[in-house]
FIDO-853600 format. One record per residue: residue in three letters; x, y, z of N, C-alpha, C in turn. Coordinates in nm, 3 decimals, padded with zeros to 5 digits. Layout:
<site ALA <X Y Z> <X Y Z> <X Y Z>>
...
END
This chain:
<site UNK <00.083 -00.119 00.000> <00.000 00.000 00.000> <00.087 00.126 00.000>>
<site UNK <00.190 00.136 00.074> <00.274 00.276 00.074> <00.369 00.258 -00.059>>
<site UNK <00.401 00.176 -00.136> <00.418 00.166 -00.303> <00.315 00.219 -00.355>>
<site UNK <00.193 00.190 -00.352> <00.103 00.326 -00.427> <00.117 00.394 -00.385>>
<site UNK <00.074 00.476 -00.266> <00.113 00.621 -00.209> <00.262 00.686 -00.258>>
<site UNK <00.350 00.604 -00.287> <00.472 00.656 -00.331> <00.464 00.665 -00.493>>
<site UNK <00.367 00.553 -00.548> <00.384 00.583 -00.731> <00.295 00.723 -00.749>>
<site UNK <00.148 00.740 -00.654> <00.058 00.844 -00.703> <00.170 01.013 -00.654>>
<site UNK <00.277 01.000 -00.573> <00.354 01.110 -00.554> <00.430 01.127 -00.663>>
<site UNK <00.496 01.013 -00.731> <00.579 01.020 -00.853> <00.475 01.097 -00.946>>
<site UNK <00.334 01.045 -00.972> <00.313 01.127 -01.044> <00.241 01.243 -01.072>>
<site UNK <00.185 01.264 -00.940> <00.206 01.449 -00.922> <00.355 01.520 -00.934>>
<site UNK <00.393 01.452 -00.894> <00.536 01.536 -00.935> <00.602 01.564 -01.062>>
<site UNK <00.547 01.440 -01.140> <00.564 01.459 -01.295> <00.480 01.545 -01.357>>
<site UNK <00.380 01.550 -01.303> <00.252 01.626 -01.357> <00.289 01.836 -01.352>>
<site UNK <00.349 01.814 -01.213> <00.441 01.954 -01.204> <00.561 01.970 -01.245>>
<site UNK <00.631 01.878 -01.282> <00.717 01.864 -01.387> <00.659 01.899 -01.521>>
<site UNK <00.563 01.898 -01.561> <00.531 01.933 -01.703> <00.486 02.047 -01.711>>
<site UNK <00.465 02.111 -01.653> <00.396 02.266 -01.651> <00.502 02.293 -01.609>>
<site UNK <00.593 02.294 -01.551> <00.664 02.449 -01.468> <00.678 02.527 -01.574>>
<site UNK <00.716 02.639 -01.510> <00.752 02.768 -01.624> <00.713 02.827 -01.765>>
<site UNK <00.610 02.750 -01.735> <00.500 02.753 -01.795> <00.385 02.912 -01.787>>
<site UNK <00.354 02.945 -01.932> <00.250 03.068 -01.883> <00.076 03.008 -01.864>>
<site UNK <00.026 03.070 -01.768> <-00.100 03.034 -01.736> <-00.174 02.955 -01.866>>
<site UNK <-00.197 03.049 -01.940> <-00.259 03.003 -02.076> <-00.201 02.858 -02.157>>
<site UNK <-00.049 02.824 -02.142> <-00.014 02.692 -02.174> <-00.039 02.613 -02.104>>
<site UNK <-00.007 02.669 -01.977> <-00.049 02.544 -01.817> <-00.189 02.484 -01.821>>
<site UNK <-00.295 02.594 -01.860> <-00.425 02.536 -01.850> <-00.432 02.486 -01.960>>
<site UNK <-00.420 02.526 -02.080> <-00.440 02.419 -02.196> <-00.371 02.248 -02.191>>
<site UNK <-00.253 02.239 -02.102> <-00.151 02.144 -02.111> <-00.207 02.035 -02.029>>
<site UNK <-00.298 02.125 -01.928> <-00.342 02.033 -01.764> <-00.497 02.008 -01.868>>
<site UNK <-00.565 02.054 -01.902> <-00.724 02.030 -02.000> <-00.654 01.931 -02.078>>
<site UNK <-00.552 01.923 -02.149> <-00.538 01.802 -02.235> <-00.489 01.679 -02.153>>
<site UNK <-00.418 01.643 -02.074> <-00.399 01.606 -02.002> <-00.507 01.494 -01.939>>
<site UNK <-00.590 01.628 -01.791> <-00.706 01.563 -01.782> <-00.782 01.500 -01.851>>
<site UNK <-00.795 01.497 -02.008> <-00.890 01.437 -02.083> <-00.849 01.289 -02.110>>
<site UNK <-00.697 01.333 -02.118> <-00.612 01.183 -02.152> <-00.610 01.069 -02.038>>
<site UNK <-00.573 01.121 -01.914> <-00.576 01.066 -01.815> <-00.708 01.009 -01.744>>
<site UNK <-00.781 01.082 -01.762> <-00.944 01.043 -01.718> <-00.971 00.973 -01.784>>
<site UNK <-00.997 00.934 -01.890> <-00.990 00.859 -01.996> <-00.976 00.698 -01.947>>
<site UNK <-00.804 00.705 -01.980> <-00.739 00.575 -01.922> <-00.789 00.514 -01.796>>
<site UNK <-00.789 00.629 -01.685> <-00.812 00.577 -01.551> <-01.003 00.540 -01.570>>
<site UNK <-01.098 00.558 -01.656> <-01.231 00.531 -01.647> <-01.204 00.371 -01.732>>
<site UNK <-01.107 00.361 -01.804> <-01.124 00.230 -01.880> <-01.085 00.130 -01.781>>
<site UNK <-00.993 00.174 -01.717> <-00.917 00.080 -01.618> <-00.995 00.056 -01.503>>
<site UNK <-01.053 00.123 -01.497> <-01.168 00.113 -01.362> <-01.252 00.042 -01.397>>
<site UNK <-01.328 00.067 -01.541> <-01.440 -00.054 -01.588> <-01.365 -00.175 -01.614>>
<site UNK <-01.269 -00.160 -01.676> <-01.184 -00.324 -01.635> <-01.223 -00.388 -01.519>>
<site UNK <-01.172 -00.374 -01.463> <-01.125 -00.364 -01.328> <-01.234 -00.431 -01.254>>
<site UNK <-01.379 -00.333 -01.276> <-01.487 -00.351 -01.224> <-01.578 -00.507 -01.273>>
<site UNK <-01.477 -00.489 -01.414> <-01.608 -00.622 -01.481> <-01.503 -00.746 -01.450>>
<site UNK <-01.389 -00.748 -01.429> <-01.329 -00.859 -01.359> <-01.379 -00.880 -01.243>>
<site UNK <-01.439 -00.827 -01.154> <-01.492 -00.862 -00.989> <-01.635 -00.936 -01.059>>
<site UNK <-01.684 -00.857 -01.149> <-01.820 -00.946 -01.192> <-01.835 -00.998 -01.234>>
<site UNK <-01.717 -01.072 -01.339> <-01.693 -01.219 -01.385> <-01.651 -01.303 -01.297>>
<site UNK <-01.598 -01.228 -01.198> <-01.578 -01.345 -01.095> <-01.666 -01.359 -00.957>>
<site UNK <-01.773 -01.320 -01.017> <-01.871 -01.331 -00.933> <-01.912 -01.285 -00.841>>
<site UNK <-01.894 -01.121 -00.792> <-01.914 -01.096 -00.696> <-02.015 -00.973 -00.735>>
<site UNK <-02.114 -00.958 -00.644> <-02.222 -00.879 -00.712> <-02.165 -00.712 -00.678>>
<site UNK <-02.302 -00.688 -00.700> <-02.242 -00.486 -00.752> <-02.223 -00.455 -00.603>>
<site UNK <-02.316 -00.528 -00.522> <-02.280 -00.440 -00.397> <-02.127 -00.452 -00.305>>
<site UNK <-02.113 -00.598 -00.351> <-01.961 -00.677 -00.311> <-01.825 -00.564 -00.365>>
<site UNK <-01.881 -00.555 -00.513> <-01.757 -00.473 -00.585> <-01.785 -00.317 -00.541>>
<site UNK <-01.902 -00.259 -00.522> <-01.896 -00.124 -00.468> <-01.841 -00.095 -00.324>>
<site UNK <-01.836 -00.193 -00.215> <-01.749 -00.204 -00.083> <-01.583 -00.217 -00.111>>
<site UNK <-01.561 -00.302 -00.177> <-01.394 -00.346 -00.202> <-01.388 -00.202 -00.333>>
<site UNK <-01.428 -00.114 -00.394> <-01.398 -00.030 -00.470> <-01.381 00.073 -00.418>>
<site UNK <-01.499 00.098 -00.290> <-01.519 00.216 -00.232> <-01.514 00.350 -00.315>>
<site UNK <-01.667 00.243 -00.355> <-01.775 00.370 -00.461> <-01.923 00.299 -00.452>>
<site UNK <-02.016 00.396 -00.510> <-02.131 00.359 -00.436> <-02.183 00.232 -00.515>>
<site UNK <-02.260 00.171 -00.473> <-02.326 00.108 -00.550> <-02.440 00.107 -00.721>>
<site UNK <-02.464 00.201 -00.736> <-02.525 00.300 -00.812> <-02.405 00.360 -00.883>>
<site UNK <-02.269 00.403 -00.835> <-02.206 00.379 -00.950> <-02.136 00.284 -00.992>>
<site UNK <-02.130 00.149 -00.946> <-02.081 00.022 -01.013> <-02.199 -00.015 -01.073>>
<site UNK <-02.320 -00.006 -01.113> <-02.415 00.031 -01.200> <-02.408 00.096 -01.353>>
<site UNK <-02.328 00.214 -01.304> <-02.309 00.300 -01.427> <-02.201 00.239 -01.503>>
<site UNK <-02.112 00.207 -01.434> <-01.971 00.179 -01.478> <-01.999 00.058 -01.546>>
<site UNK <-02.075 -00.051 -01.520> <-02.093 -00.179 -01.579> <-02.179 -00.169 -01.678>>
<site UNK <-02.288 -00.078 -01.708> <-02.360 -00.075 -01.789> <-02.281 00.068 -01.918>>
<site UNK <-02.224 00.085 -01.846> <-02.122 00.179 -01.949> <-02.015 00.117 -02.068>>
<site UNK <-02.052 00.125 -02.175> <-01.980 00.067 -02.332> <-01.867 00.193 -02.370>>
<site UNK <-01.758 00.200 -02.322> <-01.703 00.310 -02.389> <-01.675 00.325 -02.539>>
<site UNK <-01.690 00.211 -02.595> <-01.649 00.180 -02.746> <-01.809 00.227 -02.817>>
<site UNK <-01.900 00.205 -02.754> <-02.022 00.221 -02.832> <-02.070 00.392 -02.856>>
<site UNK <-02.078 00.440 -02.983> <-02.094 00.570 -02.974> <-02.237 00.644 -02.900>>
<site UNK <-02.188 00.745 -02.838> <-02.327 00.796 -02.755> <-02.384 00.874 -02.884>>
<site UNK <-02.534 00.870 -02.809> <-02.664 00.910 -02.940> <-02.606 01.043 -02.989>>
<site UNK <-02.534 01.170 -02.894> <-02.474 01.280 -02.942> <-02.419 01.237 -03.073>>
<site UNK <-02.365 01.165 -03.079> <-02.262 01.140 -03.160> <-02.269 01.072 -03.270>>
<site UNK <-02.379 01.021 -03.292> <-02.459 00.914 -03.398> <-02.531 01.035 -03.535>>
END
């Protein structure tokens, strides 16, 4: 557990590693692209993640305790297709 606490410091620190000296207007464009990229990854990895507990059998409420997220959103997350285009977008 203090190996994650030490990788999620590595990468805030990288994350301020990429902006320094940076002017506001690049910083926020750099951190908006960024966030999009990263949120991204970390929502796929989470629905991974999530549909491995439910192939292995453990129901939504089992995987929303060991996730520590609600139940209602291991709901969303499982019924969520990221590959399938939303109606916006059709």
């Amino acid at each position: 557990m203090n190996d994650r606490a030490e990788e999620v410091k590595r990468v805030i620190t990288a994350i301020d590693a990429l902006t320094e000296g940076e002017p506001p207007e690049a910083r926020a464009r750099r951190l908006t692209d960024l966030l999009k990229s990263v949120g991204e990854k970390v929502r796929r990895e989470r629905r991974e993640a999530v549909l491995e507990m439910q192939a292995g059998g453990m129901t939504y409420r089992d995987i929303a305790k060991a996730s520590g997220i609600s139940f209602g959103r291991v709901r969303q997350i499982i019924a969520d297709d990221p590959d399938k285009p939303s109606p916006a977008s059709e």
